[in-house]
C-alpha positions as CSV (number, residue, x, y, z in Angstrom):
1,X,-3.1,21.8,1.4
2,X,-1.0,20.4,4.1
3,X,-1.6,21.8,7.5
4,X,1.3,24.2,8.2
5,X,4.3,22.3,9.3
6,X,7.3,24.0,11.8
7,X,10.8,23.9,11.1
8,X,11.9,20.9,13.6
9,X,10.1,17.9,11.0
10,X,11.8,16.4,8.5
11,X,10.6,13.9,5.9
12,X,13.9,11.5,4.5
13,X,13.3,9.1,1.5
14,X,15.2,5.7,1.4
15,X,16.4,4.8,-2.1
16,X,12.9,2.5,-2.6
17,X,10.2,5.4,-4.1
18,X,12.0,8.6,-3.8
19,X,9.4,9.5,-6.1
20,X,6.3,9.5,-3.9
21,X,8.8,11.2,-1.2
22,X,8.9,13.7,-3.6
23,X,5.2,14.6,-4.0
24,X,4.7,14.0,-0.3
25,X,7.1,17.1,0.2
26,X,5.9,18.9,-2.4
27,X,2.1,18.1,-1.1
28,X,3.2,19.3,2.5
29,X,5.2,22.7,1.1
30,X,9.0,21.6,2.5
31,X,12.0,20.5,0.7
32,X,13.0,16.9,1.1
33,X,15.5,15.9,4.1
34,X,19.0,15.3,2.7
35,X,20.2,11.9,3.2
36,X,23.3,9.8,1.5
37,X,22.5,6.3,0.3
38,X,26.1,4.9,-0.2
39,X,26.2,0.9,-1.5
40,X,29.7,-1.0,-0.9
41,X,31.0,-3.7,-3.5
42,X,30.0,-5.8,-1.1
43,X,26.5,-4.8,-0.9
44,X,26.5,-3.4,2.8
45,X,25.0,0.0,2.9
46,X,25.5,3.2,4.5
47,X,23.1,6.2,5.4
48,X,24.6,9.7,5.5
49,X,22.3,12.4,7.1
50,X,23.2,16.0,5.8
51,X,20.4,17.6,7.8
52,X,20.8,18.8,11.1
53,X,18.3,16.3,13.1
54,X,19.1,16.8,16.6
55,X,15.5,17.2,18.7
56,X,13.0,16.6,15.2
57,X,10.4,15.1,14.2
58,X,12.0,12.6,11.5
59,X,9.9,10.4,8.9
60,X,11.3,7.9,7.0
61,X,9.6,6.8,3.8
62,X,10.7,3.8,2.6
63,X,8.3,0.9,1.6
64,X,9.8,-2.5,1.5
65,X,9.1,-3.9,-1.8
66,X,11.0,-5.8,-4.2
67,X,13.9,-6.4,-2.9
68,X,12.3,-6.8,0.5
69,X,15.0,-8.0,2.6
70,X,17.7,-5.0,1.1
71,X,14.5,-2.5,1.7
72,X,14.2,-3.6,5.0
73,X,18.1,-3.6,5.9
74,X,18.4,-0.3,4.7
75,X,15.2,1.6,6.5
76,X,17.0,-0.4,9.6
77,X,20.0,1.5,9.3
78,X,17.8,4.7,8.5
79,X,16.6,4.5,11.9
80,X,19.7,4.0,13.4
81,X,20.9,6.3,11.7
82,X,18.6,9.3,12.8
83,X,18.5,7.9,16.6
84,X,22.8,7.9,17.4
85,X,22.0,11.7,15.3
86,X,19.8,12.4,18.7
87,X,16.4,12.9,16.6
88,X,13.5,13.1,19.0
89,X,11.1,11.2,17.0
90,X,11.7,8.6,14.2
91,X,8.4,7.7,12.3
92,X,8.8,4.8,9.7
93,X,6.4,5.9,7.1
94,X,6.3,2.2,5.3
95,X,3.5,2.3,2.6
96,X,3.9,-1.4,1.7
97,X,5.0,-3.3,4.6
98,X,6.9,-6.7,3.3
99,X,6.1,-9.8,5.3
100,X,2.8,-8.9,6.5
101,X,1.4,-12.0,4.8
102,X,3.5,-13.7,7.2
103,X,1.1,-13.1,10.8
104,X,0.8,-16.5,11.7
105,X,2.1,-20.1,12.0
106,X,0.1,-21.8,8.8
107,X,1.9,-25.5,9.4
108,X,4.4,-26.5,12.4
109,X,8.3,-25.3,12.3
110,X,7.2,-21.9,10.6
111,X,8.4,-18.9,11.5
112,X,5.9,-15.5,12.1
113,X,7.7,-13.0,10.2
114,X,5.1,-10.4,9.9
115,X,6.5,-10.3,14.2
116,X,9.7,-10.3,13.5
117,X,10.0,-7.3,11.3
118,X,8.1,-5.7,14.3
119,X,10.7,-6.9,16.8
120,X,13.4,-5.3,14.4
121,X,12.4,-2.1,13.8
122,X,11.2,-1.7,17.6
123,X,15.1,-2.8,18.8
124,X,16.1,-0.3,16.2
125,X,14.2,2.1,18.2
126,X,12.1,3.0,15.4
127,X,8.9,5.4,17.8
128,X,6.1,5.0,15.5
129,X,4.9,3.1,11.8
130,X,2.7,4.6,9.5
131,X,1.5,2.3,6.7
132,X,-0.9,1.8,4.1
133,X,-3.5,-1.3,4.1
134,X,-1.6,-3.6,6.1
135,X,-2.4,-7.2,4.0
136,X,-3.5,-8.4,8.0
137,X,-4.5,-5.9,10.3
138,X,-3.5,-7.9,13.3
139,X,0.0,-6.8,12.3
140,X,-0.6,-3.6,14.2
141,X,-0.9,-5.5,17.8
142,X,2.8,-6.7,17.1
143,X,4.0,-3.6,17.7
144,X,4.4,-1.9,21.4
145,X,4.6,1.3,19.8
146,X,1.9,3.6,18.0
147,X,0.8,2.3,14.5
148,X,-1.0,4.5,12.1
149,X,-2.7,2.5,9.7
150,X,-4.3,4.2,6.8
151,X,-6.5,3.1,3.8
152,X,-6.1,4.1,0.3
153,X,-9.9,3.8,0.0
154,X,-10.9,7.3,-0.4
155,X,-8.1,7.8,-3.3
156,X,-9.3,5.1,-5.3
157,X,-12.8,5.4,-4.9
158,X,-12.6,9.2,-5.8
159,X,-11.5,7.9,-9.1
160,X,-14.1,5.3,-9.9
161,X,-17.0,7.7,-8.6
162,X,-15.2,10.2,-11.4
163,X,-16.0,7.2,-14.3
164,X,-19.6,7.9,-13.3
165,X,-20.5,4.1,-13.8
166,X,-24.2,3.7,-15.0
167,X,-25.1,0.0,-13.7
168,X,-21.8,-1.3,-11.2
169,X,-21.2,-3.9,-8.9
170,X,-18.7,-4.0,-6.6
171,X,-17.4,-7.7,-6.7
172,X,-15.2,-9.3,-4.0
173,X,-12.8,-12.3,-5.7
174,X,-12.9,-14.1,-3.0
175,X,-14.9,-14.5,0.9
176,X,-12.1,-13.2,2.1
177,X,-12.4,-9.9,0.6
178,X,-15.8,-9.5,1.7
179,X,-15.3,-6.8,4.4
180,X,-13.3,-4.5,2.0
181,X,-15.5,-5.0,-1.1
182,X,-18.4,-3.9,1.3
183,X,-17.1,-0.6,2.2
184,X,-16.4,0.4,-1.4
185,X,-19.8,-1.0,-2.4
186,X,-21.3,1.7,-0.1
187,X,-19.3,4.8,-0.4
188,X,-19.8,4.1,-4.1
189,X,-23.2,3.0,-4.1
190,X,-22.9,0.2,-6.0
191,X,-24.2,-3.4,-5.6
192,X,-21.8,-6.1,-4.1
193,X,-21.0,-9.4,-5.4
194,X,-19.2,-12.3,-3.9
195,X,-17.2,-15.2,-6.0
196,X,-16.7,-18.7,-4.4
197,X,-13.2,-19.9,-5.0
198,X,-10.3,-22.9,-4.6
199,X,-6.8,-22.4,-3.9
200,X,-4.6,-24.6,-6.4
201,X,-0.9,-23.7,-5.4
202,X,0.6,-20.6,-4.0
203,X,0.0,-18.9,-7.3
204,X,-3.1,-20.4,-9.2
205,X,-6.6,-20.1,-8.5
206,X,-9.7,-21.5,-9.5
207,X,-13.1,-19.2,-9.4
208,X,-16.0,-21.5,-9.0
209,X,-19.1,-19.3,-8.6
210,X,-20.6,-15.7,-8.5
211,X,-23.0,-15.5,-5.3
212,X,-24.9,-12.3,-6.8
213,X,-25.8,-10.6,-9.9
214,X,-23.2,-9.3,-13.0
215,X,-24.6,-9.5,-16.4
216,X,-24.7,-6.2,-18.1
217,X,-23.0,-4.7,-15.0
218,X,-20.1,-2.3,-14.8
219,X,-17.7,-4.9,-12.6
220,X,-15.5,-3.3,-10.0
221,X,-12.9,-5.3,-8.1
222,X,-10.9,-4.6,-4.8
223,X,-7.8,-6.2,-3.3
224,X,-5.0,-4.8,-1.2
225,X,-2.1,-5.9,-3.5
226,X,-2.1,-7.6,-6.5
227,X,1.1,-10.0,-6.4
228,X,0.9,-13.1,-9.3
229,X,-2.8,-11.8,-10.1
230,X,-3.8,-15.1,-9.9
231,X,-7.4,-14.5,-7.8
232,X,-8.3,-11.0,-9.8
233,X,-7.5,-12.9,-13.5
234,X,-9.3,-15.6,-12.6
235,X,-12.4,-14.1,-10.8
236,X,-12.1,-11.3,-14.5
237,X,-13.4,-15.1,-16.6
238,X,-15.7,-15.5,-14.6
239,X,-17.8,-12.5,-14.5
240,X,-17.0,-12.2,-18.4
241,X,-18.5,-15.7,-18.9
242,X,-21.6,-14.2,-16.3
243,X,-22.0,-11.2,-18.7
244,X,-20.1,-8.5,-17.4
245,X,-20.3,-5.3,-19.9
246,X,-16.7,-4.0,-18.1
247,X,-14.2,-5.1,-15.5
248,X,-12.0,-2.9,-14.0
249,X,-10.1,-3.9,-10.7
250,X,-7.6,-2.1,-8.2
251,X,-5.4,-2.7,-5.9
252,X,-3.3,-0.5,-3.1
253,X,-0.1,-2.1,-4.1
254,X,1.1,-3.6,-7.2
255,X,4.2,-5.9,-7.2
256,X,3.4,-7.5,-10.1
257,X,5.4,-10.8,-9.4
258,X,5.6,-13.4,-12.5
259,X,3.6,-14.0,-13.8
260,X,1.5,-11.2,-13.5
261,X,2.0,-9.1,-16.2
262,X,1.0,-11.6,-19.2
263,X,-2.1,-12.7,-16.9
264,X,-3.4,-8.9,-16.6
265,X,-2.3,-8.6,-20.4
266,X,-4.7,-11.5,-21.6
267,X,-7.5,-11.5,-19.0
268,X,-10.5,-9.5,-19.9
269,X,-9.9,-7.1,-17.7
270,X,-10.6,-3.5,-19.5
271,X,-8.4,-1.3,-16.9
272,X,-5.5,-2.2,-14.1
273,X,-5.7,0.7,-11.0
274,X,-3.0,0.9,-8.5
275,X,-1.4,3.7,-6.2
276,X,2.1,4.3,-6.1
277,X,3.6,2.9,-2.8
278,X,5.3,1.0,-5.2
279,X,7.7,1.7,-7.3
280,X,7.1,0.3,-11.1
281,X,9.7,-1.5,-12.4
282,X,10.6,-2.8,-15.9
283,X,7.8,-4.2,-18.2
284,X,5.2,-2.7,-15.8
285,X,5.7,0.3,-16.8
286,X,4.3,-1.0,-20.5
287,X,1.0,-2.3,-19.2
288,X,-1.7,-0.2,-21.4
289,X,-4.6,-1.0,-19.3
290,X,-2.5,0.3,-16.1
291,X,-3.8,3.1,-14.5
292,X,-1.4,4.5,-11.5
293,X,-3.0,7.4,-8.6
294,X,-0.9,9.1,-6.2
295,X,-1.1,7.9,-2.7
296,X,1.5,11.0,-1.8
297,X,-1.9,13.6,-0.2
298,X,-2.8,10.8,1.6
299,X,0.8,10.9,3.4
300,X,1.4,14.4,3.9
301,X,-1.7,15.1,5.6
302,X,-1.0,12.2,8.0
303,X,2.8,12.9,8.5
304,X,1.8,16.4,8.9
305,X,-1.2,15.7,11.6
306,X,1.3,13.2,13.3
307,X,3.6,16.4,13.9
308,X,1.4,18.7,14.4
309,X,-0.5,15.7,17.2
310,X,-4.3,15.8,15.3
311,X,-6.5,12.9,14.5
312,X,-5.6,10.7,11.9
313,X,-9.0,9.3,12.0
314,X,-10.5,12.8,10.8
315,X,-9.0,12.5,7.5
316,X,-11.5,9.2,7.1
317,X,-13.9,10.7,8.7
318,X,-14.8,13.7,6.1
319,X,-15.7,11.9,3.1
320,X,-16.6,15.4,1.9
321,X,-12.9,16.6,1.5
322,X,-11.6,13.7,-0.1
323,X,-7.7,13.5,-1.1
């Protein structure tokens, strides 16, 4: 459980996962801040608060998934919201944070949008982000206010260790991914892998080679989102042509863009793990081999060590008392 929190916080969801807002309240042991999500036949939106807010601590959950730009609008008028209503602290608790794939200028006459969101919620006068694997990490230095960035490592390797695996190999899809297959490959003990591969288009990808060792292995495979599921579908044929007795991959975030779904469907992948920053949507929902973990303990012991000012770093730290 929770530490316990004091009556001044207050934990608001925007209308993109209500649901993991939910469990994070219930996790922490306090009912849910009451907020009005009004939409005009125009589209604009308004934010009602029907808490009291003046001088609290105020978190804002809202993850800006698909649609990104309306998720994003509306967490902006959230804070805006909570700030003319005199709250002393806003925190944007943003799980998935849209447009961090954007940190840098790839070509000329490009824009950095990754900064930009930063610049936005800052002029909102947003006082501190909390988010979940960041697709860059340099998106934290954007930001002249405090950033919280969390890792959903210790949920989802809790589950694998469950599985109890007899022969596994952590494999990262592509060099890339190196750093983050490495720290699962030793907290679970397993042996890493590395597979050597070409960029087509935007949403196709070729996997050349396996520098490493995966016949008869248990394959695991780590990314922070999986979007068209081009590199884990096509890094899953390759290790089945290698010899791989299973493959199982996961993923922080799952926004399942086309088209995802019937790539995940006919890849030899034997199971599909995500957390739930996202909100499923439509045929996703259908996918047999998903496998969805909460994310929500996670949050409520770092919204309520934010209020109650303790490390956030301890929560890593203790891989004895995992969440």
């Amino acid at each position: 459980m929770a530490t316990s929190v004091e009556n001044n916080l207050r934990v608001f969801s925007g209308s993109a996962n209500p649901e993991l807002t939910s469990k994070i309240c219930d996790y922490m042991g306090i009912p849910m801040g009451r907020a009005r999500i009004e939409q005009f036949p125009d589209g604009e939106k308004l934010v009602r608060v029907d808490d009291d807010v003046r001088g609290r601590d105020c978190f804002i959950v809202q993850p800006t998934g698909t649609p990104v730009d309306t998720n994003l609008m509306e967490l902006l008028i959230f804070i805006d919201c909570l700030h003319r209503a005199s709250a002393k602290r806003i925190t944007a608790v943003m799980p998935y944070f849209g447009y961090a794939r954007q940190d840098r200028k790839s070509e000329g006459r490009t824009p950095i949008s990754a900064k930009l969101v930063a610049n936005l919620l800052t002029t909102a006068k947003v006082d501190r982000l909390l988010a979940i694997d960041l697709h860059a990490e340099q998106v934290q230095g954007f930001f002249d206010i405090p950033v919280d960035h969390l890792t959903a490592e210790p949920v989802l390797a809790d589950y694998f260790r469950k599985l109890d695996l007899p022969d596994m190999v952590v494999v990262s899809p592509d060099v890339g991914n190196v750093k983050t297959a490495n720290v699962y490959a030793q907290d679970l003990g397993g042996d890493l892998a590395v597979i050597d591969k070409r960029r087509i288009s935007g949403g196709e990808v070729d996997a050349k080679r396996i520098i490493g060792e995966v016949k008869g292995k248990d394959v695991l495979m780590f990314d922070d989102m999986i979007t068209t599921a081009g590199t884990i579908c096509s890094a899953a044929y390759l290790v089945k042509e290698q010899g791989a007795r299973s493959i199982r991959v996961a993923a922080t975030h799952g926004i399942f863009a086309s088209p995802a779904l019937e790539r995940l469907t006919q890849a030899p992948i034997d199971e599909v793990v995500i957390t739930d920053t996202l909100t499923l949507k439509g045929e996703a929902r259908q996918l047999k081999k998903l496998k969805v973990l909460t994310i929500s303990k996670l949050l409520g012991e770092a919204i309520s060590r934010i209020h109650n000012y303790q490390s956030i770093s301890a929560i890593f730290e203790k891989k004895q008392e995992r969440l």
